[in-house]
C-alpha positions as CSV (number, residue, x, y, z in Angstrom):
1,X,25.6,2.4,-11.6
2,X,27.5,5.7,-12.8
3,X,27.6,8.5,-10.4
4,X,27.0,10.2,-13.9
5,X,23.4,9.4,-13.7
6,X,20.8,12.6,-12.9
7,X,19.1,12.7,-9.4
8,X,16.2,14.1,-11.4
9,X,16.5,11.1,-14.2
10,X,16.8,8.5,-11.2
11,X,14.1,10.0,-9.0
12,X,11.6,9.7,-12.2
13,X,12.3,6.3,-12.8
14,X,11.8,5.5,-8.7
15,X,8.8,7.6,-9.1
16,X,7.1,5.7,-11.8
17,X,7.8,2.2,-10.3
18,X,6.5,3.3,-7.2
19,X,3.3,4.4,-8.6
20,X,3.4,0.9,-10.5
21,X,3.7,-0.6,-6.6
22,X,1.3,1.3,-5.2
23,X,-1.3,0.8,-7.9
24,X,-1.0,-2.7,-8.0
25,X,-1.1,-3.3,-4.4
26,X,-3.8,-1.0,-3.9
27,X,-6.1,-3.2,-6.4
28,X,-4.9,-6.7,-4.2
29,X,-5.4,-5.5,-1.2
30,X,-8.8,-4.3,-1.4
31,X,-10.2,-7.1,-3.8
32,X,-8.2,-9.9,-1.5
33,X,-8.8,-8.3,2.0
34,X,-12.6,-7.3,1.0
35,X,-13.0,-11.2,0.2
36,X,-11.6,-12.0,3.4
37,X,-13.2,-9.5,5.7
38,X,-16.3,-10.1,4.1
39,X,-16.2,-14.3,3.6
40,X,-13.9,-15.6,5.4
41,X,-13.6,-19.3,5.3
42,X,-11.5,-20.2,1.8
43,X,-10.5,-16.4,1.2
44,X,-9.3,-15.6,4.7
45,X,-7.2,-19.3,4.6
46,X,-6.1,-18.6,1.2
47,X,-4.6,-14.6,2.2
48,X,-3.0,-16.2,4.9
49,X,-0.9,-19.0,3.0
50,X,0.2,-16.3,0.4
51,X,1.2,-14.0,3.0
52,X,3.3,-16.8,4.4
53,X,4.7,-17.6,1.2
54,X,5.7,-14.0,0.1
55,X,7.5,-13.6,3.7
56,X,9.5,-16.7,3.2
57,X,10.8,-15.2,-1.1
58,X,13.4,-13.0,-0.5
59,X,12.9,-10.0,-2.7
60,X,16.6,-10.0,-3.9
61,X,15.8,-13.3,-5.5
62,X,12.7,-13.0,-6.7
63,X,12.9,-9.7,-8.6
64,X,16.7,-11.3,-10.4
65,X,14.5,-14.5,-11.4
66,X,11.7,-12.8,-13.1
67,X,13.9,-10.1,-14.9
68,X,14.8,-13.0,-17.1
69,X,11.4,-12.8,-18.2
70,X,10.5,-9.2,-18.2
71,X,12.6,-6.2,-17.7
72,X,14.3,-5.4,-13.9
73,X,11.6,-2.3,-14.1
74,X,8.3,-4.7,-14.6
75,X,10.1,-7.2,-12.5
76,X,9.9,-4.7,-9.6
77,X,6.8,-3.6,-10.3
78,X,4.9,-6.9,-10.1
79,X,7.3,-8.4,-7.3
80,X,6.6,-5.3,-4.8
81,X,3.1,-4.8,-5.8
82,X,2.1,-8.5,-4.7
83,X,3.8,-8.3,-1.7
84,X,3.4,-5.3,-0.2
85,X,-0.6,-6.0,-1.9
86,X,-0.9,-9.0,0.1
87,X,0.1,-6.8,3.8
88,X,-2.3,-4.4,2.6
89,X,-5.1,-7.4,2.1
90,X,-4.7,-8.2,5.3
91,X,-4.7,-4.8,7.2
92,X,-8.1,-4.3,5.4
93,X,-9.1,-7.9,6.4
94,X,-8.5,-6.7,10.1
95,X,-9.9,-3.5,9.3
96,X,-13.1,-4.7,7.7
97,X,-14.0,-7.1,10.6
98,X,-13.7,-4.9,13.4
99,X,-15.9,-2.3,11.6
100,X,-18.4,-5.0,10.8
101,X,-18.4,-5.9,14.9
102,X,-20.1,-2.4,15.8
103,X,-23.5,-1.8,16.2
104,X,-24.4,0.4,12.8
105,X,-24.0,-2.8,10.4
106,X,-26.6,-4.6,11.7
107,X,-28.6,-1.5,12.0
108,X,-28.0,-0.3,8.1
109,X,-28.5,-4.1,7.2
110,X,-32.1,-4.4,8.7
111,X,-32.9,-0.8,6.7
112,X,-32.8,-2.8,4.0
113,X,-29.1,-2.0,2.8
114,X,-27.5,-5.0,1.1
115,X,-24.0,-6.3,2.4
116,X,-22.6,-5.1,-0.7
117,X,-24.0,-1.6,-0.5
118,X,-23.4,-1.6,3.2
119,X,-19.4,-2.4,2.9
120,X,-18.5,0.0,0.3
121,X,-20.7,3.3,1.5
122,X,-20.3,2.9,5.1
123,X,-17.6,0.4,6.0
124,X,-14.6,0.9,2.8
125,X,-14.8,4.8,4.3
126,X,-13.4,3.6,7.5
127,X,-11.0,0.9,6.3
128,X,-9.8,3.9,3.9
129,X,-7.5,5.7,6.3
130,X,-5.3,2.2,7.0
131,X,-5.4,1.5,3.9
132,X,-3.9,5.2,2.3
133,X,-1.6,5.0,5.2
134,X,-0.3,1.1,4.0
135,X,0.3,2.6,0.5
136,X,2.4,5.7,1.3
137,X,5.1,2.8,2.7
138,X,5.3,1.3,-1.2
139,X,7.7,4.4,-1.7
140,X,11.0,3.9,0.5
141,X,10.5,-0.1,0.2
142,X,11.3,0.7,-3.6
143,X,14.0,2.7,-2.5
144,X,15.4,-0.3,-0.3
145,X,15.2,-2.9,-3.0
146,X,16.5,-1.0,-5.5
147,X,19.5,-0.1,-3.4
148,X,20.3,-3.4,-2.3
149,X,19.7,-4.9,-6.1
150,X,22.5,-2.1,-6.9
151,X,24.9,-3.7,-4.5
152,X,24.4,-6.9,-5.9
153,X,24.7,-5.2,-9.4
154,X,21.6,-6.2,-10.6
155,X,19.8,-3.0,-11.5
156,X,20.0,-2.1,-15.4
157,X,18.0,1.1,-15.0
158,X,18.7,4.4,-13.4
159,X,17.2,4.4,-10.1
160,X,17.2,6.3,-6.8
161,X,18.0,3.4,-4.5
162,X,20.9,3.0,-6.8
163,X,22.2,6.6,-7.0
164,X,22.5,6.2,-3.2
165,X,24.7,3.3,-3.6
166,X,26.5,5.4,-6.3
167,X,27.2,8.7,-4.3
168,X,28.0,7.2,-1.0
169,X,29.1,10.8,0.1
170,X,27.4,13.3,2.5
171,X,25.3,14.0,-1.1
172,X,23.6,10.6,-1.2
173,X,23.1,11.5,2.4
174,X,21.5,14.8,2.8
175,X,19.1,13.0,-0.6
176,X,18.1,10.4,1.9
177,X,17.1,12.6,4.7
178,X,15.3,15.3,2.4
179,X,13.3,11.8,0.7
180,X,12.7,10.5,4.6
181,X,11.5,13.9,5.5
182,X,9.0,14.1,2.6
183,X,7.3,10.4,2.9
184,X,7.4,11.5,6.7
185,X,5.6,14.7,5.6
186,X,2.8,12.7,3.6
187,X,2.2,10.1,6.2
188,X,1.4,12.8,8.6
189,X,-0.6,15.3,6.3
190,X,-2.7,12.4,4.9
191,X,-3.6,10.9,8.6
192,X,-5.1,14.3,8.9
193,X,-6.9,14.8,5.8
194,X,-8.6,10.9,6.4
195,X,-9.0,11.5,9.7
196,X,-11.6,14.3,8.9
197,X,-13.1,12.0,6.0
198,X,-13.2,9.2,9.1
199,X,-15.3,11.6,11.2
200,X,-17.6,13.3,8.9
201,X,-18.2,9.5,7.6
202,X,-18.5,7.9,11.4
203,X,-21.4,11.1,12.0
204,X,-23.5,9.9,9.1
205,X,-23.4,6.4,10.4
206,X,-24.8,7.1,14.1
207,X,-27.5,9.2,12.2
208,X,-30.8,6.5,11.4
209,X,-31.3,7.1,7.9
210,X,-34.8,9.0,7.4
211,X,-34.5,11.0,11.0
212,X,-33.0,14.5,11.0
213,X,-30.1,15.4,12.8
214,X,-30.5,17.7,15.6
215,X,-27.7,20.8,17.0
């Protein structure tokens, strides 16, 4: 890539993929790792072949092959999403069953809650923080396969990982530290801000629906 490409042009572009990522593996992971949590059997088998199978594809191939189908920027998008989709499937697999071991499903499910209804009011809450915490990660792994597509010259776009590669100087440097800073910065402010939705939600569930609280 030219060193004559804008950080601000090349930070959009990263920008927009990475929302692409996220998006997409925020819809696979909770429709795959709620079928799992909840079913088990076929679903929980089936996650865990496809994890398998996305560890053993090496990005750097995968991402070339289907950019002679699509373009290198949908190629990304789809190739990142399903994997990193398919880690977040399985943290809210994990997730969901340990919630669904304590002592308030059973207790909302003989109220008369369905399993539906109990899941996504009382469980999905919990599973939420993991799950926001999996997503913030979509950003610097499209930074890392971008950058390493750039060494192999593969990247036809403007994009962050590849104006790294481009200003290999104490620039590209101090960028990289400012962009670890900031996803460290987001992981840390959004552990807080779930935390508190984690709590408040956790408070409602030791309450028996129908009895008051008491100070």
């Amino acid at each position: 890539m030219s060193q004559r490409v804008s950080l601000f042009e090349a930070l959009l572009h990263t920008l927009a993929t990475t929302v692409g990522v996220t998006a997409l593996a925020v819809a696979l992971g909770i429709a795959l790792g709620s079928a799992a949590g909840r079913k088990a059997g076929l679903y929980d088998d089936l996650l865990r072949r496809m994890l398998e199978f996305s560890g053993a594809l090496p990005l750097v191939v995968a991402i070339p092959l289907l950019s002679r189908v699509w373009p290198t920027t949908w190629s990304c998008i789809v190739v990142l999403g399903s994997c990193h989709g398919l880690r977040l499937a399985y943290v809210y697999r994990n997730e969901t069953i340990s919630c669904a071991s304590r002592g308030f499903v059973p207790s909302l499910r003989s109220l008369g809650l369905t399993a539906g209804q109990t899941h996504w009011r009382h469980v999905f809450p919990l599973v939420l923080p993991s799950l926001a915490t999996g997503a913030l990660l979509a950003f610097p792994e499209v930074v890392g396969t971008e950058a390493a597509l750039a060494v192999l010259g593969l990247l036809d776009s403007p994009t962050l990982g590849g104006y790294l590669v481009a200003r290999n100087d104490a620039i590209g440097l101090l960028v990289l530290a400012v962009l670890v800073a900031a996803v460290i910065g987001l992981h840390l402010l959004a552990e807080r801000i779930l935390a508190q939705i984690t709590l408040g939600q956790r408070a409602r569930t030791r309450t028996p629906c129908g009895q008051p609280r008491t100070d």
